[in-house]
N, C-alpha and C positions, 0 to 999 in steps of 0.2 A: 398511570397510577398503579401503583402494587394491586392492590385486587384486580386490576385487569389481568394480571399473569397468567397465562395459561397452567403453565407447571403448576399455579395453586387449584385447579382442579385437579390434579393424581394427587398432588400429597403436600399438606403445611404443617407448620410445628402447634399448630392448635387443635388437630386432628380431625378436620372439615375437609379433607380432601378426600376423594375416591378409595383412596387406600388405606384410611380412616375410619370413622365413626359413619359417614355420610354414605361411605360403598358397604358398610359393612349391614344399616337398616335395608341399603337400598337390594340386596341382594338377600334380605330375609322377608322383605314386603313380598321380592316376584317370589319365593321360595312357593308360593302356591302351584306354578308353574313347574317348578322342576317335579312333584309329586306326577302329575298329566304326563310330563313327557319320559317319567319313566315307566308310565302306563304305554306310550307310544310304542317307545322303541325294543320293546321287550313284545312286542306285536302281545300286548291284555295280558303276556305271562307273569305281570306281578299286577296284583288288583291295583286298581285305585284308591281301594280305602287303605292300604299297604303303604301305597306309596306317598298318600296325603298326608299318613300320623308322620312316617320320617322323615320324609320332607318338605314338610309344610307344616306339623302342628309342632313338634320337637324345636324347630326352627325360631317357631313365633310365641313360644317360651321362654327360651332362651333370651331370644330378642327382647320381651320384656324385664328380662334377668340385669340386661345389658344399660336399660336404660337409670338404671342406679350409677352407672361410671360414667355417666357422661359429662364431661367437663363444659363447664360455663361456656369457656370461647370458642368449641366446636359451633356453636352457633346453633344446636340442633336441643329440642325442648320438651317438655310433651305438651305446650299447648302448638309448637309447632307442626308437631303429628296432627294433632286433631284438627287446624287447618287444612293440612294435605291431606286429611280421611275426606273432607267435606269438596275440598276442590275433586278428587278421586271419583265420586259420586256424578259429577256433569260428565266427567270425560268417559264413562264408561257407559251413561245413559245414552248418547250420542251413539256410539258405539255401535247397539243395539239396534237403535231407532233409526240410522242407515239403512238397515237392511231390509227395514219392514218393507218398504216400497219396490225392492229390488224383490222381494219376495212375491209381492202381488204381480208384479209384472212381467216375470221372467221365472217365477216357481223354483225356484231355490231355497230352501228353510235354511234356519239356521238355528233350529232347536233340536235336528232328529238327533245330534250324538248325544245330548242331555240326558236321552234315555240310558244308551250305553252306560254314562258315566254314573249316573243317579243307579244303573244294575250292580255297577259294579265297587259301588264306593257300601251301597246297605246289602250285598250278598244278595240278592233277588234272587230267590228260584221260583219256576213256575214256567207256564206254556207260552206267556207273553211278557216282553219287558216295559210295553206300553200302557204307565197307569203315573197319576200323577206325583205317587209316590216316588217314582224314579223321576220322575222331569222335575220336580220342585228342587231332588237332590242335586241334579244335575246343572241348573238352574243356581243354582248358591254356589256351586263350584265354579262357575262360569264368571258368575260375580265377583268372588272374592279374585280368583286371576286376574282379570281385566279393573279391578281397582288395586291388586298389589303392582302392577304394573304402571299405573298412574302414580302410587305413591314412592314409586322407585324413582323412575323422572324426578319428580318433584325435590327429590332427596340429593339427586344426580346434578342438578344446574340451580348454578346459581342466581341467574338472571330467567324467566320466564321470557321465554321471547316466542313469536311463532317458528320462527326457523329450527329453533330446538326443539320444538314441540313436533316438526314433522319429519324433523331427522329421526325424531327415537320412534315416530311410527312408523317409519317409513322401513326401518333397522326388524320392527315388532311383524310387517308388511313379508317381508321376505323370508324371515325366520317360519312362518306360516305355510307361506310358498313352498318350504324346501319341506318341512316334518311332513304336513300334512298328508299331501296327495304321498309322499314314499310311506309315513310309516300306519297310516290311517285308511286311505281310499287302495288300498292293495289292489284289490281285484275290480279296479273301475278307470273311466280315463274319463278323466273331470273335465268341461267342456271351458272354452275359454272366459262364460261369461261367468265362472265359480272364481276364477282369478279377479276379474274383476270387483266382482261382491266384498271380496276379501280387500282389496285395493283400497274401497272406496270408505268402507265400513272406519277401518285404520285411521283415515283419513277426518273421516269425523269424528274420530279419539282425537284427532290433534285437534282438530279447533276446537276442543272440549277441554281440554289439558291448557291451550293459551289463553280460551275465554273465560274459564274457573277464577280468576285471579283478579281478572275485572267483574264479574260477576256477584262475589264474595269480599269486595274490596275492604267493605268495614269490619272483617273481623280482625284486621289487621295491622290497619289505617292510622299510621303515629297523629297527632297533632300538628307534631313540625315537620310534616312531610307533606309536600306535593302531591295531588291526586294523581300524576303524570308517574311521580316516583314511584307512587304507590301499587300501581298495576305492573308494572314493569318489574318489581325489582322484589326476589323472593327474599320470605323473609330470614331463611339462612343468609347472611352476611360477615363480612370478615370480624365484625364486629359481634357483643352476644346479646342474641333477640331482647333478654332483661335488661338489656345496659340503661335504656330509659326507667325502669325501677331504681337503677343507683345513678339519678341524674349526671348521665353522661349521654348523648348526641347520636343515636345512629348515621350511620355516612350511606346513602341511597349513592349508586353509579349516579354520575350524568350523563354519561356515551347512550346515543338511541344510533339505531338502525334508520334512513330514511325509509319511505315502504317503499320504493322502486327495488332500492337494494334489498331487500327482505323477499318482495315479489319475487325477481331475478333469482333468487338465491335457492326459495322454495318452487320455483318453475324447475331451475337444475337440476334438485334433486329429485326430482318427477321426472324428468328424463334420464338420468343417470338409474333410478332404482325400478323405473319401466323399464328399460334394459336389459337389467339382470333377470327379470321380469320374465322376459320374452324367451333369454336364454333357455331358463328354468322351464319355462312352459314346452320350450320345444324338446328338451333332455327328457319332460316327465311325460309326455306325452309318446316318445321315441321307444320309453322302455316299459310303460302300463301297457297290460292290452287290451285292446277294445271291445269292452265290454260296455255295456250300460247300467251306470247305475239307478237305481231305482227309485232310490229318493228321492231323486232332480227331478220337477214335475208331479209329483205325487200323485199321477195317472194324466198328466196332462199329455202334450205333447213335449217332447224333448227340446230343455233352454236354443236358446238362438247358436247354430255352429258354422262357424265362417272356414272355408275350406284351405286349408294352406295358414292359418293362422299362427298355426305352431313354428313356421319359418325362423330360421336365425337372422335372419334378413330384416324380420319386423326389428330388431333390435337396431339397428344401424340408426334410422333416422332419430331413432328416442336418443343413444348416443349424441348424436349432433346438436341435437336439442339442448340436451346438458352442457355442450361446450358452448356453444351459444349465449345460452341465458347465464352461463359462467362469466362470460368473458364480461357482458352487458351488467349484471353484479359487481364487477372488481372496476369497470368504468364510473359508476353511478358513485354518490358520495353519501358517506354519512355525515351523522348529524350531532350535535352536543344541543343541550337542556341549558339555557340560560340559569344562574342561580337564582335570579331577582324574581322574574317574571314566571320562570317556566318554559318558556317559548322556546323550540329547535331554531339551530341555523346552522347549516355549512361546519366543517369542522376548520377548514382554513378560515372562517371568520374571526375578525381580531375582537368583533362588539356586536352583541343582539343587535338583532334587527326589528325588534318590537320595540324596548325599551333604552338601547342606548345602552348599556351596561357592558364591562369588559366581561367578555365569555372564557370559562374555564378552562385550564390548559389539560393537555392530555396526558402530560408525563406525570 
């Protein structure tokens, strides 16, 4: 079917593709992001509050400037937004809530730059940067990141599925990897279980990001839609989200993923983005020097450190790995949604298998 088209994610004549209305929210949602990492990369020489108004509050101005042009058939609304603010809220909660445990058991916080950032967003002067004034600030900055990032996703695919869900974290995973320890932990050599924390943390953004959607399903939920269609299928569509106010039909996919193939899929890419992983770790580790930083532990004893860890070699078997559950992925089959019943079967099936009924074609 036409909306399966790939090319209709960069770009359609309804202005729902990437290169559209769709990339264009979705690149003012993370715009909170770009404010931080020009905090980053300028190593604190443009503040944060500097770089928040112009690229991040100017942005999300604008952005709501924008959403007066939005034509009907891009498919994108404002009660569309206000679904993905609410789905945004689980996948960022997750987020967080990873860490705590990693926290207690291994002494890694993941609140000490909150001060930095909450210093440097209200100009703090003074003998300390630690008061709740800075951490609350820093604290809402952290927030809005991690939920403009979920509303950029959301904005980005048009199908919610998990494999999407931990490709783009897994994309958010490494992007992390690479700024942080170069342009943040300068003068420290991050031990491997701060890689981790960050791995895992991501990781629970995505099943926050694929579970949002089942979780929130009736604020969404057609009448003549399937609960099956309903979780699966965002409600950007080639069609436009009002179309059932001007009694016409939305068209929900029927193509589903089996979960072997989805499993396989998102194993991959845990191997493949462990990998670069490992690279990354042995490069950053190769060129920080070893120093301790002070944070880890907050007078405990220093996180767990495996010696040779940083190896380029760790990366080989996570490679293998990827091609592996690759291969096992493009083996495995997917599946088609009966129209009648609901029910998946095979895609080479000519009739459900629940009910008898001719099952829908692909093209």
């Amino acid at each position: 079917m036409s909306g399966n088209n790939p090319l209709r994610y960069i770009y359609d004549k309804d202005g729902g593709g990437w290169l559209g209305y769709r990339g264009l929210f979705a690149v003012i949602f993370a715009s909170a992001q770009f404010g931080l990492f020009a905090y980053w990369v300028t190593y604190t020489g443009v503040a944060l509050s500097a770089g928040m108004f112009y690229l991040t509050l100017i942005p999300f101005v604008f952005g709501l400037l924008f959403t007066g042009f939005l034509p009907g058939k891009s498919g994108i609304t404002p009660k569309t937004f206000l679904i993905f603010a609410v789905w945004g809220v689980l996948a960022y909660a997750l987020y967080d809530w990873v860490r705590v445990p990693m926290n207690l058991m291994v002494g890694v916080p993941f609140w000490d730059h909150w001060f930095d950032w909450g210093a440097s967003t209200l100009g703090s002067q003074g003998l300390t940067i630690f008061n709740y004034g800075n951490l609350t600030t820093g604290l809402l900055g952290h927030i809005l990141r991690g939920w403009g990032f979920a509303m950029a996703y959301y904005l980005l695919v048009k199908r919610v599925t998990a494999f999407s869900a931990f490709t783009f974290s897994m994309f958010m995973t490494i992007f992390y990897w690479v700024v942080f320890p170069v342009f943040v932990l300068t003068d420290a050599l991050p031990p491997w279980i701060w890689f981790f924390v960050a791995w895992s943390s991501h990781m629970g953004f995505a099943a926050g990001l694929w579970l949002a959607p089942k979780v929130f399903a009736s604020l969404y939920k057609k009448k003549d839609q399937k609960v099956e269609a309903v979780v699966t299928t965002s409600p950007i569509t080639s069609k436009n989200y009002e179309m059932n106010d001007q009694k016409e039909k939305t068209v929900a996919s029927t193509y589903h993923r089996s979960w072997k193939t989805t499993l396989y899929a998102i194993l991959a890419l845990q191997g493949f983005g462990l990998a670069i992983g490992f690279i990354l770790f042995g490069a950053i580790v190769g060129s920080q020097p070893p120093s301790t930083y002070p944070v880890f532990g907050y007078g405990k004893p220093p996180p767990i450190v495996i010696e040779g860890f940083s190896s380029y070699y760790w990366a080989i078997p996570s490679a293998i790995a990827g091609f592996v559950f690759s291969y096992l992925g493009l083996k495995s089959r997917s599946l088609l949604s009966c129209n009648k019943c609901g029910h998946t079967s095979p895609t080479d099936a000519a009739y459900c298998s629940h009910c008898g009924s001719k099952m829908p074609s692909q093209d």
